[in-house]
N, C-alpha and C positions, 0 to 999 in steps of 0.2 A: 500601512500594513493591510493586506487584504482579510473582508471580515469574514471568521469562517464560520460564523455562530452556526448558520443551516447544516455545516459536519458535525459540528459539539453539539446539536441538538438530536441529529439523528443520532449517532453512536450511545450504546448504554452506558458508559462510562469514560471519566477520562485515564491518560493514562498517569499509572501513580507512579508517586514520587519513587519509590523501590528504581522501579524502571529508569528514570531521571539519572538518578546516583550511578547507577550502571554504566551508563552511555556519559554521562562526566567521566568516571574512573577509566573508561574502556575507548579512548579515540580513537584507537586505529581501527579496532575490531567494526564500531559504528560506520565507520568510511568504507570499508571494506566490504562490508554489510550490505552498506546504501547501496554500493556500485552493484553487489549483486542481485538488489531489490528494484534496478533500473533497467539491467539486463532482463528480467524474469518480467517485468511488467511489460518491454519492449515487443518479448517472445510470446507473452498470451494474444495481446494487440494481434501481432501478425499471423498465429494459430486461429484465431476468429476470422481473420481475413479468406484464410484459404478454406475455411469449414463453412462458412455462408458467403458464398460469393454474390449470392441471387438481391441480398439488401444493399444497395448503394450508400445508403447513409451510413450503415456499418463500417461498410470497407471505406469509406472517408473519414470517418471518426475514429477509427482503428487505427488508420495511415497516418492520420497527423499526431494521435494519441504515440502510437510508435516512435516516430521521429524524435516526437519529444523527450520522448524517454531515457532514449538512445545519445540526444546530445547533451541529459540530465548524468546519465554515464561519462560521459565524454568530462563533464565537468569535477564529478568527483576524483575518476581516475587522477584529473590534473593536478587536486589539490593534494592527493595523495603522493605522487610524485613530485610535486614541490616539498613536501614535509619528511620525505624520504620512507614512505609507510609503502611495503614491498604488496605487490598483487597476489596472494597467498589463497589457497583451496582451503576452503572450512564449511563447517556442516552447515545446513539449511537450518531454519529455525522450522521449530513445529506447524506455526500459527497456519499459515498455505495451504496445507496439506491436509489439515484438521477441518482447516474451510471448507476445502472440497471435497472431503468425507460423503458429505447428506445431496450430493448434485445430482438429478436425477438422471438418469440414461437415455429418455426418451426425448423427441423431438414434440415441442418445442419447449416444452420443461428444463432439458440440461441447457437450453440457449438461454433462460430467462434465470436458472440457480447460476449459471456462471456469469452473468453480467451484473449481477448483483454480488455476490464474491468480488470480484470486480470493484465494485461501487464500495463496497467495505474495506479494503484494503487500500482505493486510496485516498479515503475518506482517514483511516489510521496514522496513513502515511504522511496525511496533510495536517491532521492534530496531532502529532508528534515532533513534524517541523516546526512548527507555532509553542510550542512546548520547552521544545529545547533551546530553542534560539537565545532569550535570555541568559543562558546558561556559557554559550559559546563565545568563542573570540570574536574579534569584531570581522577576518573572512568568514568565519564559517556562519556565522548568525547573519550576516548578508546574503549569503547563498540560501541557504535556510529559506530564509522568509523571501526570498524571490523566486521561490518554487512552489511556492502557498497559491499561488494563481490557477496555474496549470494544473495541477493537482484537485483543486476544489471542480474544476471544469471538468476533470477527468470523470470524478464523482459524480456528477451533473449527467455527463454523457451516460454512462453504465447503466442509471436507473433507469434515465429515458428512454434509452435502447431495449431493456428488461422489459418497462411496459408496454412498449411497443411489439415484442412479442409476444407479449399477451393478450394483444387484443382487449378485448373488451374484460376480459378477466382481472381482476385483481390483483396484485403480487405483494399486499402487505402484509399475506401473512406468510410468504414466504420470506420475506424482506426480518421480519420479526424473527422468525426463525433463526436467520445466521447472524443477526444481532446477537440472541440470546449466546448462541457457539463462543462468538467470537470477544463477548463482556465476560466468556470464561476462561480465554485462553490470555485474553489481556490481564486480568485480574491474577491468574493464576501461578505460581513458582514456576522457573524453567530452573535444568541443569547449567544453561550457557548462554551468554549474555548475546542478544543478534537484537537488529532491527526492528524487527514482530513479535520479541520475546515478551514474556511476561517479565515480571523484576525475578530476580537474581539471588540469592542470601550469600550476603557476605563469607566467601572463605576463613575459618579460622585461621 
C-alpha cells in the first residue's frame, strides 16, 4: 500500500467516522460521486491548460494529471455498470465550491490559490481512499488503494506548481488558509451524503 503519511500530515484533520458510515450505507451514491469527482478533477487539469499556456511543465502535468483522471472515470463508470448502479444527475457537494470562495482574482494569486485548492482536494481524495478501503469489498478496496499513487502524485504536483508561481514568495500561509476552510467543511454536517461531504446525521 502506498504510504500517504505526507497527505495525513498536511490535512488538519482526518476524515471522521460519520463520513465512513455514510459512504458504507450509500454505495451507489459514493460511485456516482467518485465518477463525477474524476470528471471535475479531469476538467480543472485541462481549464489550467488553456489559462497558462506559456508554463510547460504546467501543461505536462495538467495533460498527464487529466488523462488520469479521465481513465480513473473510465474505471468507476465500469464498476458501476457491472453492479448495475444507473448514471444519474445529482447535486454537487458544497466542499469545491466553498474552496474556491477565498481564490483571489488576480494574476498570479488566483494561479497559486487554485493549485493549492488543487493540492487539497486531492490530498482528501487520496485520504479518503485509504480510509475506506478496509471498509469495501475485496473490488472496490483494490481499486481504492490502487488510486492512492496517483493521487498522492497529484498532491505533490499542485503544491509544486503553486510554489512555483510564486517565486520566491511563500505560499504557507496561503496553504494554511484553505486547510483551515477546508478541516471546516470536512468536520462539518452536510444535508446529503457526496464524496467531499462532511458526515451525514442519520434520517429518523
Amino acid at each position: 500500500m502506498t504510504d500517504i503519511t505526507p497527505i495525513t500530515d498536511f490535512l488538519k484533520c482526518e476524515t471522521p467516522q460519520g463520513w465512513i458510515d455514510n459512504a458504507i450505507a450509500n454505495p451507489a451514491i459514493l460511485l456516482l460521486d467518485h465518477a463525477n469527482c474524476e470528471k471535475k478533477a479531469a476538467s480543472t487539469a485541462i481549464q489550467l491548460m488553456y489559462r497558462y499556456v506559456s508554463d510547460f511543465e504546467l501543461l505536462n502535468k495538467m495533460s498527464r494529471l487529466a488523462r488520469e483522471e479521465l481513465r480513473h472515470f473510465e474505471q468507476v463508470i465500469a464498476i458501476m455498470q457491472s453492479r448495475g448502479i444507473a448514471y444519474e444527475q445529482i447535486s454537487a457537494a458544497r466542499y469545491a465550491a466553498e474552496l474556491r470562495k477565498p481564490v483571489r482574482t488576480h494574476e498570479p494569486a488566483r494561479l497559486i490559490d487554485t493549485l493549492i485548492v488543487g493540492a487539497i482536494i486531492e490530498a482528501r481524495s487520496c485520504e479518503r481512499f485509504a480510509k475506506l478501503a478496509p471498509f469495501l469489498d475485496d473490488e472496490l478496496q483494490k481499486f481504492y488503494l490502487s488510486l492512492l499513487k496517483s493521487e498522492a502524485r497529484h498532491f505533490q504536483d499542485y503544491l509544486q506548481l503553486a510554489q512555483k508561481a510564486a517565486g520566491d514568495e511563500s505560499i504557507a500561509e496561503r496553504v494554511e488558509h484553505f486547510l483551515l476552510l477546508e478541516q471546516t467543511l470536512v468536520m462539518g454536517e452536510d444535508d446529503e451524503f457526496r464524496f467531499h461531504s462532511g458526515p451525514v446525521e442519520a434520517q429518523a
